[in-house]
N, C-alpha and C positions, 0 to 999 in steps of 0.2 A: 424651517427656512432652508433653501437653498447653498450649502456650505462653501459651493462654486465664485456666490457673489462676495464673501467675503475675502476672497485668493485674489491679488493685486494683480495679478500676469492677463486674472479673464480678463477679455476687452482688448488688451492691447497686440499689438503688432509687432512681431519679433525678427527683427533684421531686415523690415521694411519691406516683408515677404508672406510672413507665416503669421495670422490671426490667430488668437486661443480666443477659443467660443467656450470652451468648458474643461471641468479637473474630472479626469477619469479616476485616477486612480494616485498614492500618495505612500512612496517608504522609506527607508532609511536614508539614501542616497539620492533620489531623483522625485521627481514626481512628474505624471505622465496625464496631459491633455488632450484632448481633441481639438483641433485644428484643420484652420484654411490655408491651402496655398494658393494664393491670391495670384500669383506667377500662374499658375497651370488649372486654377479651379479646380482643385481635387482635396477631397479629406483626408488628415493624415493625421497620427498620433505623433508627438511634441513631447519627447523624452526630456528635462530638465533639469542638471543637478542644481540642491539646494546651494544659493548664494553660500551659506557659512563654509559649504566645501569647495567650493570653485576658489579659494586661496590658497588652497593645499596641491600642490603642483602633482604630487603623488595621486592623490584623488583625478584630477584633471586629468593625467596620463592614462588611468585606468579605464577612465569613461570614453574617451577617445578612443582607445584599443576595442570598445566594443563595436564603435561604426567601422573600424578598418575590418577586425575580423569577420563580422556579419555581411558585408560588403561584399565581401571576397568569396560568400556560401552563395549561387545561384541558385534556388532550390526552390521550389512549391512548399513544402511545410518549413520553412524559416518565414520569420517575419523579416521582412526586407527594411533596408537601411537606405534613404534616399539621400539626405547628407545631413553634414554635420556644420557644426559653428558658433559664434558667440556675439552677443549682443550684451552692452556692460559687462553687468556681472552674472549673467546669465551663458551656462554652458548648457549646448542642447543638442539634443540628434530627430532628425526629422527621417519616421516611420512608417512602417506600412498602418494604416488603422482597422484592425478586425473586431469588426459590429458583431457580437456575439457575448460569452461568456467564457470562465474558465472550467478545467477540470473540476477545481477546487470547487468550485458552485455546484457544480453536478452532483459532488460528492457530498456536497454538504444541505442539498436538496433530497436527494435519493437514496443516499447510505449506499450499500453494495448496485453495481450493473450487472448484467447481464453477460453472460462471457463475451456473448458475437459483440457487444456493445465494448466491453474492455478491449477486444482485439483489434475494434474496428479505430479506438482512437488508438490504442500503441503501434500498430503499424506505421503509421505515418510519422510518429511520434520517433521513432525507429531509422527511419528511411532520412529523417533531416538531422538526426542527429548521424548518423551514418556519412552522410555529406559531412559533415564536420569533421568527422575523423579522418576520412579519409583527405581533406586538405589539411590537417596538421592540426587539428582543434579539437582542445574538452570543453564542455559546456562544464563541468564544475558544481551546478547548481540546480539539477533535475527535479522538478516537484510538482505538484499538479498547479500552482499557483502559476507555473512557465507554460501551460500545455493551455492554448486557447480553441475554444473553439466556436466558429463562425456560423452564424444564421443560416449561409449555406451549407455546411456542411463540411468545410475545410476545416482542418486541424494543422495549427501551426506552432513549432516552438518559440517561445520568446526568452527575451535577458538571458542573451551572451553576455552579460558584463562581467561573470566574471572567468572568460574564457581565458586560455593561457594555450600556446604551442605545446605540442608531443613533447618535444626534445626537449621543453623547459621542468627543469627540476624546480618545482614547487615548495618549496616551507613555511608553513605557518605557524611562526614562533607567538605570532601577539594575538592572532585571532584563529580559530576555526572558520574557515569557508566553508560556505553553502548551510544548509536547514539539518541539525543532526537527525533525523527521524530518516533520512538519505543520506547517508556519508558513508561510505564503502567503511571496513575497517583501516586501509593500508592509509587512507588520507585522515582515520583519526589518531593510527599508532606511529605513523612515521611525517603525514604532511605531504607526501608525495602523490600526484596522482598521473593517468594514463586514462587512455579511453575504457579500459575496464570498472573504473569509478563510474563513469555514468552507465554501463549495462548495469551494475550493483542498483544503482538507483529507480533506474526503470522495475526493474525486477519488482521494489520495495511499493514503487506506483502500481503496478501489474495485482501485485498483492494486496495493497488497497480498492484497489477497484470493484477485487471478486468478493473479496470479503467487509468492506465497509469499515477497516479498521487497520491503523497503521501494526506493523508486528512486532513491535518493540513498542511499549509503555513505561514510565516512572515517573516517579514525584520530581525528580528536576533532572535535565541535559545532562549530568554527568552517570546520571543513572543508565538515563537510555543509551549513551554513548558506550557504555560498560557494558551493556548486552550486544551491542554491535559487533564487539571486540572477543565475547567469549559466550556465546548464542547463536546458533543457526537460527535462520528466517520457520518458523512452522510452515507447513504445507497449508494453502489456504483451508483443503478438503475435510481440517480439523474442525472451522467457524462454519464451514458450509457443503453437508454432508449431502453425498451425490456425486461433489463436483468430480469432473474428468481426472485420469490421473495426469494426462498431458500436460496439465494445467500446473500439479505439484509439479512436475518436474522443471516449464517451463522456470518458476519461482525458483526450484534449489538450484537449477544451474544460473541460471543472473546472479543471486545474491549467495554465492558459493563465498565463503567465508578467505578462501584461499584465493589471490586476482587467477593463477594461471589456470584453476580446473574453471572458469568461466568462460564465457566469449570472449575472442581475444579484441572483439568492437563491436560496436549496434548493429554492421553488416548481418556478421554472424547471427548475432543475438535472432535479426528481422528473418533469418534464413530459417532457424528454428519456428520460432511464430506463426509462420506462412505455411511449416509443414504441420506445426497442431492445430494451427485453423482449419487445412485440410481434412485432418482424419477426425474432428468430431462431427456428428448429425446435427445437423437442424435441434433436434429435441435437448440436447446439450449444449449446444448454444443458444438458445431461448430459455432455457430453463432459469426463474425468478427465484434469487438467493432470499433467503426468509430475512437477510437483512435489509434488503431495500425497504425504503420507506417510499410509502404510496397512499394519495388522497385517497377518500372511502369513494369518490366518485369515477377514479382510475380504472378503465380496463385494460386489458395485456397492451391493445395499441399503445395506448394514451402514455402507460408506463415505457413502453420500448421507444418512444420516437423522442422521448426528453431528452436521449444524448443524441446528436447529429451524426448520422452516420459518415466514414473517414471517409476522404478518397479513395478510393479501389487501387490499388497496383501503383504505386509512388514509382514515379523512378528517382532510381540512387543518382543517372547520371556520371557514373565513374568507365571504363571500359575493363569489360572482363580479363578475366587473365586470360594472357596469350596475344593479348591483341595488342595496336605498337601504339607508342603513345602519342597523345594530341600533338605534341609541338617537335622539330626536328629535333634532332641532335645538334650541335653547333660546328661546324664545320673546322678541320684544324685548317692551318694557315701551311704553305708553303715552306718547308724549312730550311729550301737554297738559298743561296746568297745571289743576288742580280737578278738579272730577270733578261727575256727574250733582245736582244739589241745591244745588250751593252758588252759584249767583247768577250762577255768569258766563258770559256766552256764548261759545264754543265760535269762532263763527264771527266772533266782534268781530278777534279780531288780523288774519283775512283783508281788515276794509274800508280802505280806501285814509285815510293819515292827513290832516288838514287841510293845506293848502296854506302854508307859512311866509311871511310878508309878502317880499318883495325887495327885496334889500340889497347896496349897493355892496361889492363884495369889496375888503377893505382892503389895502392898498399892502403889502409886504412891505419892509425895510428892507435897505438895499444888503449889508451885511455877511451876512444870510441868502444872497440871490443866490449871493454868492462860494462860501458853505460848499457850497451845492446843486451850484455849478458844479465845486467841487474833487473832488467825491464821484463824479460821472458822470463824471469825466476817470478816476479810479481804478478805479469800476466796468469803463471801459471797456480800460482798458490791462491789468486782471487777465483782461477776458473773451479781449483779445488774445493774452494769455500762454497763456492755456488751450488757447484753441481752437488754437494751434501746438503744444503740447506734447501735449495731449490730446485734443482736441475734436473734430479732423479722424482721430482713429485709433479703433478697436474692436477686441474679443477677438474672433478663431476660436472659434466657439462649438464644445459636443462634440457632432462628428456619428457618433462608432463605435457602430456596430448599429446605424445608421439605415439605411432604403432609400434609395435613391438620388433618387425622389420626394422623402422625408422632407427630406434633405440639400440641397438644391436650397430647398425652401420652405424653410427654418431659417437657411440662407445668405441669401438674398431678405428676409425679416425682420430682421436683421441688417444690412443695407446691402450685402451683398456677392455679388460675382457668380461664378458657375462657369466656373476655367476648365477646363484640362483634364481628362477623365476618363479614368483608366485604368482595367486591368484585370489582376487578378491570380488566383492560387489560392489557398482557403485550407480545411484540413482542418477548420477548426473552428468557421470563418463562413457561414451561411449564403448561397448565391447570391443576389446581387443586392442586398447587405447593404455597407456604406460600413465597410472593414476601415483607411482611412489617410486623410490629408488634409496635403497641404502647400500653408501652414505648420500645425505642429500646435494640436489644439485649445491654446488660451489664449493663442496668442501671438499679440502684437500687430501690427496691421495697417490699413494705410488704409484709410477708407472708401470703398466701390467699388471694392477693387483685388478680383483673383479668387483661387479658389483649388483646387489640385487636388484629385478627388476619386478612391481608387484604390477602387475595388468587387469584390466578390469572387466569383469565377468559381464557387462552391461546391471541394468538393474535386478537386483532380486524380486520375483513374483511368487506371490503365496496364495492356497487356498482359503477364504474365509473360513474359519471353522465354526463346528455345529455346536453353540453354548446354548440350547434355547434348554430350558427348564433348571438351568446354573444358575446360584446364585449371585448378584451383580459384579462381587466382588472376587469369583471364581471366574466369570465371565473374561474381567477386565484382565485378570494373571492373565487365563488362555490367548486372549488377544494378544494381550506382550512376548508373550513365550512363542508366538507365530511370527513375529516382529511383525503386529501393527499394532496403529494407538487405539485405544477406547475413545470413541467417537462425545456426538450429542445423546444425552439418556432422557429417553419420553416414556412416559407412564400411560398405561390403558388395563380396563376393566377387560378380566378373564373369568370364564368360569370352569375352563380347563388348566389353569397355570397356578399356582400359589403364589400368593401373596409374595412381593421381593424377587421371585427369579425371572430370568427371562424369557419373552416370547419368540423373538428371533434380533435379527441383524438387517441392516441395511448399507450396503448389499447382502443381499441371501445368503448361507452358509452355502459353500461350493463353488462360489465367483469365484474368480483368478482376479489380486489384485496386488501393485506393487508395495514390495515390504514398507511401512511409513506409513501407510496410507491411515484415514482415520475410518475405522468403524463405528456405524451410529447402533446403540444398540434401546430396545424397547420391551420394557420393563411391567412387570404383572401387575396391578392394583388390587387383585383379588376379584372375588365375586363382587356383584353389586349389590347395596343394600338397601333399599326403600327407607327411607329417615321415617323414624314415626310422627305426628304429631302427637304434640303434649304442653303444646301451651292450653293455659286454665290448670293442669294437675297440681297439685303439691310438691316441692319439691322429694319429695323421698319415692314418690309415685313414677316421677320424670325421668328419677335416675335408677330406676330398678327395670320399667319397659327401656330405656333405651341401652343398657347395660347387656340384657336379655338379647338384644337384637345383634353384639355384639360390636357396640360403638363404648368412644370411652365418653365422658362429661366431664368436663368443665363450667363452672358458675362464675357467672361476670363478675367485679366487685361492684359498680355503681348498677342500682334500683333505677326503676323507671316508671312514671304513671301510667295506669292501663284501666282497662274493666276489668281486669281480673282482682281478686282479691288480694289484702300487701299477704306475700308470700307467697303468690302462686308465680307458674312461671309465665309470663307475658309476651316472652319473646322466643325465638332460639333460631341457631343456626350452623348448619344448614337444614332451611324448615321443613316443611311437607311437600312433598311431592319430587323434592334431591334425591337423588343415590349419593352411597360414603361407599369407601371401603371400609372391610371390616380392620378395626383399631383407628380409624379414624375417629375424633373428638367433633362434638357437638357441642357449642358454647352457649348454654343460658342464662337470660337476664330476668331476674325474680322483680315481681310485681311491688311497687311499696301503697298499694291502691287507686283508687280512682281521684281525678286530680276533681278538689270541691269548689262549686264557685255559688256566687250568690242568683238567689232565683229571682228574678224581673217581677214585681206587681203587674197583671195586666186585665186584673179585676177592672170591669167598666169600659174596655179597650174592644174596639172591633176586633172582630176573626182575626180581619187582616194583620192590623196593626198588633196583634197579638202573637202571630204569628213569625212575623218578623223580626218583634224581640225577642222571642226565646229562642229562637234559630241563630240567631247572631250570637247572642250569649254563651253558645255548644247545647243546646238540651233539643233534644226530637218531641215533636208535639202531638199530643193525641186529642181529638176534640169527641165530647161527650153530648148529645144536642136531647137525647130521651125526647118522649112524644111532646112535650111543650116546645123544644127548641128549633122545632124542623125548619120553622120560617124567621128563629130569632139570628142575631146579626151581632148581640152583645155578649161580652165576658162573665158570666153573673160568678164563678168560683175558679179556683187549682186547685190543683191537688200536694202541690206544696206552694206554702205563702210566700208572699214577695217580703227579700231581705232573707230570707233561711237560705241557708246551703244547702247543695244536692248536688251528686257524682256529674262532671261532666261527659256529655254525651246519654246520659239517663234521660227519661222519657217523663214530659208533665203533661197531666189531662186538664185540660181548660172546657168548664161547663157554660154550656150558651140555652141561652133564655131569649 
């Protein structure tokens, strides 16, 4: 039944305006309709908080703030906010309605996408959250459950509610906001957030998308909230070997554990994206991750058109640097006194005032002296105190993601000088980019003392190395000791390779790939072996030929009815006509013999009718007709009597007369 007709709101008309024809969708806070605006005849979705909270002034305030802020984003990928208002006890905001689905659906139809298909909804996903930022707003609440996408083809974000201003210092003492499976660390360890909370987030989407799987798991929120806080994100390329490296890095620069080594906003973040969309091939971005899930009746199209592809080239809508901005300056005001006609000249307060006669300056009384003397003795013992506690020290200012250039003039301003520089790798910081500093920024330090600056190598690249005929577990060292991971491990039949070691890598030994990366490595089986048959032998028989061939045996414990005799073997697997490797086990199930049943009288019984019953029964029929029977039609004997038992599936002769 319809869960719709039993919602009191379907039916009714809200502010003498807006129809609800039906319940889209229903959460903790609102629940969300489809609707008529009877005003303008257009469909719109019908945001409605639950009556119990619409007497909570604080809730009321909250839900409000999403129609003012969302209002305010003019943008293609935002869901728009057409108004707001209340009717009883009902608070509502009246929406754009996009006919379509969510992310969340895709992913939980299809497992992993396609990368061109992941980049094709994060870009826009990118571009409207980017509008946000750049008007003074965190969306707070990034997840694929907010990420719609429309029959056409648009991709929009939705629930702003729980957006909040830049400048607004955030704390969530009583609750955690937003889904922790997406909460940056800085908004689970401190409650503060910035526009770098939702790139963390994106990132954590971005990563679900390629790999079908969020990257943080555990048995309850405080778990996965704890790997947030002391776990980097995996490279997707670990779940889904092949994938590009652009792709890991994409991931470790979003969800960088630290807010500053990330996008400083989704601009950034969308600026990255647009350049790894570019430098992969067709073949890398079509390429179907083994975790997508696909009907048996699916071919490549069927599977790539299930996600809608994004709008192409969002505009941000912001004006680039350098350019002047939208609205004037405000004009200062006049700061004469009068104005043109009323008498006064303009340039009289410029003429020099008369000269004052000269006059002996008056003696000042000794007790002033004293107070003047006591006050500079304080002044100066407070500037003393200072300038030792304070005065002689300054902050480490923030040099991460500055150039090295940059870092050097910014120290130099500052008062302070560079000492050493090093040098490091870093997957996620651009070369030549100031990744550290000791002592770190903010902390305090004398004036003119130095400080080191560690810079970053860009990423470290390595050659896959040659493990093929090493054992899995020498393999996997060698991978570590070249800094990358031991990948996916797949097993195949060799006749050149031993049993356990490797056959090669994927990528090929002597790719260039970056340090992290995950190598898939593919592993020997051994020769192939031909299973023998041996069902029917005796068990000592079974296990000496299949021993011989170089397989081990195992015997079932439960018996099974068969034609074979009880103790032979009946069954086994894997049977005839298999390969095993060699050490692989062969399981046999021993005969407990032929299962007995009773035999059907069908003395006197036509062919047919003879026929019939002992085929039904399990017994195969043999008829005996000798030269008297050629033209007979009657049962005149069997070969076993009716009411005796006999093996089923064993064979009775019925003699006709």
């Amino acid at each position: 039944m319809d869960t719709t007709l039993q919602d009191p709101l379907v039916g009714q008309v809200l502010d003498g305006r807006y129809r609800v024809d039906a319940r889209i969708a229903a959460g903790g806070m609102a629940t969300v309709y489809r609707a008529l605006d009877t005003r303008l005849d257009r469909v719109l979705a019908l945001k409605v908080m639950h009556p119990a909270l619409a007497a909570d002034g604080a809730f009321v305030e909250r839900f409000i703030r999403e129609a003012k802020s969302v209002a305010r984003l003019d943008h293609p990928n935002v869901v728009q906010v057409f108004d707001q208002g209340t009717d009883g006890s009902y608070v509502y905001l009246a929406m754009e309605y996009i006919a379509g689905c969510t992310l969340r659906d895709v992913l939980r139809e299809r497992g992993a996408v396609q990368p061109r298909a992941a980049l094709d909804v994060l870009e826009p996903v990118l571009a409207a959250l980017g509008a946000a930022h750049r008007a003074g707003f965190v969306h707070r609440d990034m997840k694929p459950e907010n990420v719609l996408i429309g029959d056409d083809g648009r991709v929009k974000v939705a629930d702003f509610g729980l957006v909040r201003s830049v400048d607004t210092v955030t704390s969530t003492t009583g609750a955690v906001l937003g889904t922790v499976s997406y909460l940056a660390p800085e908004q689970i360890e401190q409650g503060i957030t910035d526009p770098r909370a939702d790139v963390y987030a994106c990132g954590v989407v971005l990563y679900e998308m390629l790999t079908g799987a969020k990257p943080h798991s555990g048995d309850s929120p405080a778990q996965v909230l704890y790997k947030h806080l002391h776990e980097d994100v995996p490279p997707p390329s670990a779940l889904v070997p092949g994938l590009p490296y652009q792709l890991d890095e994409l991931v470790a620069s979003a969800t960088a554990r630290t807010p500053d080594v990330r996008p400083h906003d989704a601009v950034a973040l969308l600026a990255q994206v647009r350049e790894a969309h570019l430098s992969l091939t067709d073949e890398q971005l079509d390429a179907l991750p083994p975790q997508a899930l696909t009907a048996e009746h699916d071919n490549a199209e069927d599977r790539t058109s299930v996600v809608p592809r994004a709008l192409t080239s969002p505009t941000l809508g912001f004006p680039r640097a350098g350019e002047p901005p939208s609205r004037p300056l405000p004009l200062v005001e006049d700061a004469f006194e009068g104005g043109p006609g009323d008498g006064t000249d303009r340039t009289a307060r410029f003429q020099s005032p008369p000269v004052p006669p000269r006059r002996r300056p008056a003696r000042p009384p000794r007790a002033v002296l004293a107070v003047i003397a006591a006050v500079l003795v304080v002044f100066g013992v407070g500037a003393g105190v200072w300038y030792i506690n304070s005065g002689q020290f300054t902050k480490v200012p923030p040099l991460l993601a500055k150039t090295e250039a940059q870092a050097r003039e910014r120290l130099k301003t500052a008062g302070l000088d560079v000492g050493k520089v090093k040098r490091a790798y870093s997957d996620t910081v651009e070369r030549g980019t100031v990744i550290g500093t000791d002592p770190a920024p903010g902390a305090r330090i004398r004036d003119h003392d130095s400080v080191t600056l560690t810079v970053s190598l860009g990423p470290k690249t390595v050659d896959v190395p040659d493990v093929a005929g090493q054992s899995l577990a020498k393999a996997r060292a060698r991978l570590k000791a070249e800094d990358l991971e031991p990948g996916m491990v797949t097993r195949e039949f060799s006749d050149d390779v031993p049993r356990g070691s490797v056959i090669g890598t994927a990528p090929e030994a002597g790719t260039e790939r970056h340090a992290g990366s995950a190598i898939a490595l593919v592993v020997s089986k051994g020769s192939p072996i031909d299973v023998p048959d041996v069902t029917g032998d005796d068990l000592e028989s079974a296990k000496q030929e299949l021993t011989d061939a170089g397989l081990k045996v195992k015997v079932a414990g439960k018996r099974i009815n068969s034609e074979y005799d009880e103790g032979e073997v009946a069954a086994q697997s894997p049977d005839d006509g298999h390969q095993a490797a060699e050490g692989d086990t062969v399981t046999l199930t021993l005969s407990k013999g032929p299962e007995m049943i009773e035999v059907p009288d069908v003395v006197g019984d036509s062919v047919d009718d003879a026929h019939q019953a002992l085929e039904d029964a399990g017994f195969e029929v043999k008829e005996d007709r000798g030269l008297l029977g050629l033209f007979g039609d009657t049962v005149k004997k069997q070969s076993v009597d009716g009411g005796d038992e006999a093996p089923k599936g064993s064979t009775i002769t019925i003699t006709i007369r």
